[in-house]
N, C-alpha and C positions, 0 to 999 in steps of 0.2 A: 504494500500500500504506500502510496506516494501521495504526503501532502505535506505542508507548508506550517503547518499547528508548530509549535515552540514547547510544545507538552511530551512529558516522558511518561510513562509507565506501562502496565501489564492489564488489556481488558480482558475479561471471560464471558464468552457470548454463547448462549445454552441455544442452538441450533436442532430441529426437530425436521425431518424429512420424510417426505414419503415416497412409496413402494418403487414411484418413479424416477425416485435420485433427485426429486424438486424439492427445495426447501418451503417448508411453509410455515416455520414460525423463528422468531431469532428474538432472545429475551436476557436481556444484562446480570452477570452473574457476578454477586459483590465476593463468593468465597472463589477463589486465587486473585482477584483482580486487585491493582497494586493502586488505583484511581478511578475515583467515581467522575471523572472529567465528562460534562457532558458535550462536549464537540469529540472529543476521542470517540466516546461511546456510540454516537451516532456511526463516525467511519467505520469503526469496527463491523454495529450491526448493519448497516448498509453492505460492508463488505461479503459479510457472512449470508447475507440473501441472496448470493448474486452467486455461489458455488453451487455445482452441478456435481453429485454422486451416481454411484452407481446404481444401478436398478437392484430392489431385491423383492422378498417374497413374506414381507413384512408388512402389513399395511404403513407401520410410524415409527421411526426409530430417530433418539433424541442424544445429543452427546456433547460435547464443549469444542470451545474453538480458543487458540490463547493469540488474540495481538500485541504483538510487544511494540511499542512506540519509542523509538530511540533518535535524539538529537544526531543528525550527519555534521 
């Protein structure tokens, strides 16, 4: 992820998909996350929508995603 934010830390974004590898839900997760930053938190969940998995034979299956946000 590429942006311009001046903000550091670790978001946890609770990502839940279905059977057809589309995500359909993405929800801020404050146990690992190092910052409740709400312009980070947005990039993150924004980011985490936009990921394509594989198909499975599950109707919903729900896991974590970790953004680390680090000054270049």
């Amino acid at each position: 992820i590429r942006d311009n934010t001046q903000e550091t830390g670790t978001v946890v974004i609770t990502t839940c998909v279905d059977a057809s590898g589309k995500v359909i839900s993405t929800n801020y997760s404050l146990k690992g996350s190092t910052t409740q930053n709400g312009k980070l938190v947005a990039i993150a969940k924004k980011a985490a929508a936009q990921y394509k998995f594989e198909k499975s034979s599950a109707a919903k299956q729900c896991g974590t995603i970790s953004f680390v946000f680090k000054l270049k």
